[in-house]
C-alpha positions, -999 to 999 in steps of 0.1 A, spaced: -362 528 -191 -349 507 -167 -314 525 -161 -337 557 -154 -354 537 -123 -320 523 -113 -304 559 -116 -339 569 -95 -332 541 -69 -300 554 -64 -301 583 -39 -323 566 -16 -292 537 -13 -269 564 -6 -253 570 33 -270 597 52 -247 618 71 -251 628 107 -267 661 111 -251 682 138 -281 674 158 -289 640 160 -289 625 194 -298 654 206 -324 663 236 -359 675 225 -382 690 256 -415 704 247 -437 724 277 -473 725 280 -492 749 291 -472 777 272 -462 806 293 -488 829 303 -514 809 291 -524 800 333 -538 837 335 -571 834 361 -584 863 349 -608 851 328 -617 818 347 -649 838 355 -663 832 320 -659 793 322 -679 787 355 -679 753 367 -708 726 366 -720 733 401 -726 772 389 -743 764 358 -763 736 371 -791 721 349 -775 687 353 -806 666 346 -816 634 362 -787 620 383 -801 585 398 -779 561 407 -770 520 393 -764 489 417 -725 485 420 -711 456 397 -695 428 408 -685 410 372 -654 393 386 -685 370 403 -710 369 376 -695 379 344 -685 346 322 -666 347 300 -639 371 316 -632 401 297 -594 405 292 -570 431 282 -559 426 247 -553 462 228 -527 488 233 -550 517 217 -537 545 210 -502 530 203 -492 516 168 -487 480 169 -446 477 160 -435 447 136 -404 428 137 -375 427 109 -384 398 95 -421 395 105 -422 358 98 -452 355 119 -480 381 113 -494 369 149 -460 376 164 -468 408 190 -432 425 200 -451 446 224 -452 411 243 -420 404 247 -408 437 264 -407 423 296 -415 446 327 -419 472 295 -447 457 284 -481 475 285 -507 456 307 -525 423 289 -539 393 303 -520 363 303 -532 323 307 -529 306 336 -500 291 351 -501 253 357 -538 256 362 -552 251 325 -588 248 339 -587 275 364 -609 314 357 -605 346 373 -642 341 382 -652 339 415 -658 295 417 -700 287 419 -706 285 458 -683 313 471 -690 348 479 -661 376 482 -655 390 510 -622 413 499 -600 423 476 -560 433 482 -547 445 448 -509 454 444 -505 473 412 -474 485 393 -478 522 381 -484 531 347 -463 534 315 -432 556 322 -406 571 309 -370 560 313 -354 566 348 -331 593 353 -294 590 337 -309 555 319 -287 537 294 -309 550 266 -299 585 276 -266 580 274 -267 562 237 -286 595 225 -257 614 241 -234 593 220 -249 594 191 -251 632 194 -212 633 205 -202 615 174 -221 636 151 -206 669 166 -173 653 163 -161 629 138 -197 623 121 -213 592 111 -227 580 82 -265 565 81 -283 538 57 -305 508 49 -326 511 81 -301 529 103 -308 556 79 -333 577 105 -303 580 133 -287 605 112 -315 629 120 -330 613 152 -338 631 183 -341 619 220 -375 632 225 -383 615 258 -385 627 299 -374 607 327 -393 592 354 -429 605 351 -460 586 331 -465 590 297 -502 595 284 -503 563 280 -492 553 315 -518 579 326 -549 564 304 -536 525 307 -541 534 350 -571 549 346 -589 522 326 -578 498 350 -595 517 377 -626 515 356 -622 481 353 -615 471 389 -648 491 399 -664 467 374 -651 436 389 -652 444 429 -676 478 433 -702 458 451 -674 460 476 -678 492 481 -715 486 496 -691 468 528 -675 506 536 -687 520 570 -653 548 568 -636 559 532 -614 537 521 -573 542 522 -557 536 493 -512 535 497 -490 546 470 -453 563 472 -448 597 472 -427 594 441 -447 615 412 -455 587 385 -465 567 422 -488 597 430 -500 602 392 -506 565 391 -528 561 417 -546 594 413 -560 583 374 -567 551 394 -592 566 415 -605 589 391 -612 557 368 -626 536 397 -649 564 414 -657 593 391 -636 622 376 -651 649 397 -658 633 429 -627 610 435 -611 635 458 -637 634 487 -647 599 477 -617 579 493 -583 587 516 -548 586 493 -522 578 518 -488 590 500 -457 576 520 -421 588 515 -400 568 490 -366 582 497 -333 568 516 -336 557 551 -378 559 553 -392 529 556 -418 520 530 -428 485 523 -437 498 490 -405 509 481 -386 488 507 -351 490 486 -345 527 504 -339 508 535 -324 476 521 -277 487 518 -272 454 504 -302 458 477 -286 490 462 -249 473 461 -236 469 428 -222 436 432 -255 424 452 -288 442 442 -277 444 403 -265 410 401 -291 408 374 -274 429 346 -243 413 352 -261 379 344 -285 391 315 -252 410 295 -243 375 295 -273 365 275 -271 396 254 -238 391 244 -253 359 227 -289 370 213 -277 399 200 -250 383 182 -265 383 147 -282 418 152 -247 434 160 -231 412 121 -265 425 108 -268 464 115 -227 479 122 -227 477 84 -252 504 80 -232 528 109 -201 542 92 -184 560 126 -204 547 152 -198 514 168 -228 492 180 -221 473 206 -238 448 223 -247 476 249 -263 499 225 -280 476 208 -298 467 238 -305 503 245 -319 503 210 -341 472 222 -351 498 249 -356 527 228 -385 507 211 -402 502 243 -402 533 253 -408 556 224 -437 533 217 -453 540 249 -437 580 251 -444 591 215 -470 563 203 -439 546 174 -411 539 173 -386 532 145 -359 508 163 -391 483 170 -382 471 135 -344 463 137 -347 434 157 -363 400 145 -388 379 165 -361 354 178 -342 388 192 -375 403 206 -375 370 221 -341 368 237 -351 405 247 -376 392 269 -353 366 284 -328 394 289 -357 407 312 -362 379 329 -330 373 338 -321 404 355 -355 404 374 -347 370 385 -312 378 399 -320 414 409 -353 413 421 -366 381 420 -362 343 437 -322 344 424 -314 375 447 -306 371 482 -321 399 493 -360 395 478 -372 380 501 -363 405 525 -374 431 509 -409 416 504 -409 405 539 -426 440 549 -453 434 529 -463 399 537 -465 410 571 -490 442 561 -512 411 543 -510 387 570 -525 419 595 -552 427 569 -563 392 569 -562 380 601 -574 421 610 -544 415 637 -519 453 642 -483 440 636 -462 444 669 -430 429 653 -412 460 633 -383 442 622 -387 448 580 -396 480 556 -425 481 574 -436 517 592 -442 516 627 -454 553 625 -482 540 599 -489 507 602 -492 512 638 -525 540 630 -557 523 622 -564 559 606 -534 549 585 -530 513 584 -573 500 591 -576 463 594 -612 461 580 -617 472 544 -632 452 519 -605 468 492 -570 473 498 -553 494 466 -512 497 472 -493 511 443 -458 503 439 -429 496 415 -422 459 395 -391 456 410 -408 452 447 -434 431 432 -409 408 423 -395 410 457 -428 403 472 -441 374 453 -406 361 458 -412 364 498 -445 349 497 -428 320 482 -448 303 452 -423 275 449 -442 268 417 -429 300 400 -393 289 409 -393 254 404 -375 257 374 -350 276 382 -320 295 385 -323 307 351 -297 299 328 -277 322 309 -270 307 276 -299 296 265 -339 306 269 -352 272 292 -382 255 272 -405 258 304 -398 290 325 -424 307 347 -492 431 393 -510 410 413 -542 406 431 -548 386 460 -589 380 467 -609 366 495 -634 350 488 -665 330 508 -668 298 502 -697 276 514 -665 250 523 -645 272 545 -629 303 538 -607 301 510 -580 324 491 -570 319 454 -530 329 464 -527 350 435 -542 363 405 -519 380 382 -535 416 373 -562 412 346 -555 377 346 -555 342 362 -543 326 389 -514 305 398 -512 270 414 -504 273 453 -497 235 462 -470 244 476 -445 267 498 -409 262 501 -387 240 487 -354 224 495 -353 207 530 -336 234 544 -365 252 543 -402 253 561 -426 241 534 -465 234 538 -487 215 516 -521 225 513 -548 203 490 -543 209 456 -574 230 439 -579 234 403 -591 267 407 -556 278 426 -579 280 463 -566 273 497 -579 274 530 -577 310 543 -562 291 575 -535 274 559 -522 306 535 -523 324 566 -505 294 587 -477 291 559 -471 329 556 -463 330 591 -441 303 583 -422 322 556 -422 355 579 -403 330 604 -375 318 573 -364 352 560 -334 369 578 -342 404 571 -313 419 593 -287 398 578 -301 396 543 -302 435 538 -271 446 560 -244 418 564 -214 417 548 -212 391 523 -209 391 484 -233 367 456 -225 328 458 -205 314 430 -224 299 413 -260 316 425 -286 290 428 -308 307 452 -342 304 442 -364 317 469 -347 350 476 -329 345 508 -291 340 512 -280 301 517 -279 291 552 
């Protein structure tokens, strides 16, 4: 008996080969050809035709980011399947939270203020909301490293072939089933509900409108998507399109766009400068994955798995989790590589994007100077950043005096612009090292608020989440700093945030950081995004 179950047991240990398609490109198209005939629309008349819509009376708008305690936070990825790790030590352990930037949207603690809420503090109104958001789930950009490990895998099984088992086994008949560039469904819904909940949080706002308001995004189509299924989540489905102005501005070389201020940035898209960060997180990969690479090239006869590719395969579980819903590369990697993952992340945000990069700051600049208008309801007259004079100079375009502000943009230029409002606090810790994740390392909203001591500004509220100390700006004595009375609640006069980002406009050389001709300092220890004076 028990040589039948070992002789049973056997096939399923046996190599897989490659099938002749493996790695190769699947595309599926919906709506099917000839299916967008009008003829018949005549049968399926819309609501307005049919009527017989019953009692339509309206609610009071809410305004739960005031009244509602506790705070409701994101916590579920619903619809997706919850991936485990490969040794799934910890049945708490989340690998979808330790993605980085790839991450689907879930609240997080605060940051050096452990008694600090998102809710509005007893004795303050809000007076406006200025939300920066990040679009939704994606798929991978255009000629991504991902794409090119399916193209491998598919050139190896066309040529020479490769042989498959243990849990490499699936590659041997894997397809690349993913786009490029544009939202997944999930990306679609995840922006939607947080339209629905921002209306939750801030709609009494809306009672403040004299003129619809403008919402910003790029004209980029996961940017236009994005904000789009925003809307549709925070007004309604059917009247969203008359019920607010979507201004789309050009994201493309040489247009300025303080949402995607990189187009008009040379030194941000230099190899050598703007994607510093890879070079400094292959370091780090070359070291966390380590053990994966002794652990899996046994099970890939005629394919070699570099450190590369097994990042890529890192990747791949990101985004066919978010793409297709699973993903079977999630369970290659252990929790102490998901973890180095995220560090991998990290570090090339910090030295691409972030307070390591000397052109950050710059690129945020543009931005910081749109805030500093909206607040102080001031036109900028300075056009020396991304910023659009053609726009920002239109209070059609640009208007001063909206209770909500809504810009979408990219995580990259979020980076940028926290990094050139300067929250020392976030950077205190750094530059990041690359052997080793540090013990301590550190989309956003920015509100107004009321208070009955002065107008005040929590500095910044991570999306969905809490705030973050703002003591602080600046740091080494080279450098303009202002200290503002510490808050537990991560407040500051309106006057004084105001005062210091005028400051930090002052610092940043914008002409010199994006355009002059010098290469990364050796070692980099910038940590406030601007090149070393």
């Amino acid at each position: 008996m028990l040589a039948t179950v070992l002789l049973l047991a056997l096939p399923f240990c046996a190599a897989e080969s490659a099938s002749s398609y493996a790695g190769s490109t699947v595309v599926d198209s919906y709506p099917p050809p000839g299916a967008t005939n009008t003829a018949v629309d005549a049968y399926f008349p819309d609501e307005s035709q049919v009527g017989y819509a019953g009692p339509t009376p309206t609610g009071a708008e809410p305004a739960a980011i005031v009244t509602a305690v506790p705070f409701s936070k994101v916590e579920n990825i619903f619809p997706l399947s919850r991936p485990n790790s490969a040794d799934g030590v910890d049945s708490t352990f989340n690998v979808t939270r330790h993605w980085g930037n790839l991450s689907p949207f879930y609240s997080v603690e605060s940051f050096g203020l452990p008694d600090a809420s998102p809710i509005i503090p007893e004795g303050c109104g809000l007076n406006a909301v200025h939300l920066l958001m990040r679009h939704g789930a994606r798929y991978p950009t255009s000629d991504s490293g991902i794409s090119h490990f399916a193209a491998d895998i598919h050139a190896a099984a066309v040529k020479e072939g490769f042989n498959a088992t243990g849990d490499l086994k699936f590659l041997a008949t894997w397809t690349y089933k993913l786009g490029a560039e544009i939202l997944t469904p999930f990306g679609r819904e995840s922006l939607f509900s947080n339209g629905v909940a921002f209306r939750y949080r801030y709609g009494q706002l809306l009672n403040a409108f004299t003129d619809l308001p403008v919402f910003r995004t790029t004209s980029e189509d996961r940017m236009v998507d994005s904000a789009l299924n925003f809307a549709a989540g925070f007004f309604d489905v059917r009247t969203y399109e008359t019920d607010y102005h979507q201004e789309i501005i050009i994201e493309e070389n040489n247009f300025n766009n303080t949402l995607a201020p990189y187009d008009v940035c040379p030194n941000a898209n230099s190899e050598d400068i703007g994607y510093f960060g890879g070079t400094e997180a292959s370091k780090w990969a070359d070291i966390y994955l380590k053990d994966a690479q002794t652990r899996l090239q046994p099970m890939l006869q005629g394919f070699n798995l570099t450190i590369s590719r097994l990042v890529y395969m890192q990747q791949l579980c990101a985004y066919e989790t978010v793409g297709l819903g699973y993903s079977k590369f999630c369970d290659l990697f252990t929790e102490k590589e998901w973890e180095g993952f995220e560090y991998y992340n990290d570090l090339d945000f910090w030295y691409s994007c972030g307070p390591g990069n000397p052109t950050s700051a710059a690129q945020g600049l543009g931005y910081v100077q749109e805030l500093v208008s909206r607040l102080t309801h001031t036109p900028i007259n300075v056009w020396n950043s991304s910023t659009n004079s053609t726009l920002d100079s239109s209070n059609i375009t640009f208007p001063l005096n909206q209770p909500i502000y809504v810009d979408a943009t990219h995580d990259v230029v979020i980076s940028s612009i926290v990094t050139a409002l300067n929250f020392t606090s976030l950077a205190a810790t750094g530059p990041l090292p690359t052997d080793h994740i540090p013990p301590h390392r550190p989309d956003r909203t920015f509100c107004q608020p009321a208070c009955s001591a002065g107008d005040q500004l929590p500095s910044l509220r991570r999306t969905n989440s809490y705030p973050v100390p703002s003591e602080r700006w600046g740091g080494a004595t080279d450098r303009a700093f202002m200290v503002v009375q510490e808050d537990s609640n991560g407040l500051c006069a309106l006057p004084s945030f105001i005062s210091g980002m005028h400051e930090r406009i002052g610092q940043i050389n914008y002409a010199h950081d994006c355009f002059a001709n010098y290469t990364m300092p050796n070692p980099d220890n910038i940590i406030d995004g601007r090149y070393p004076s």
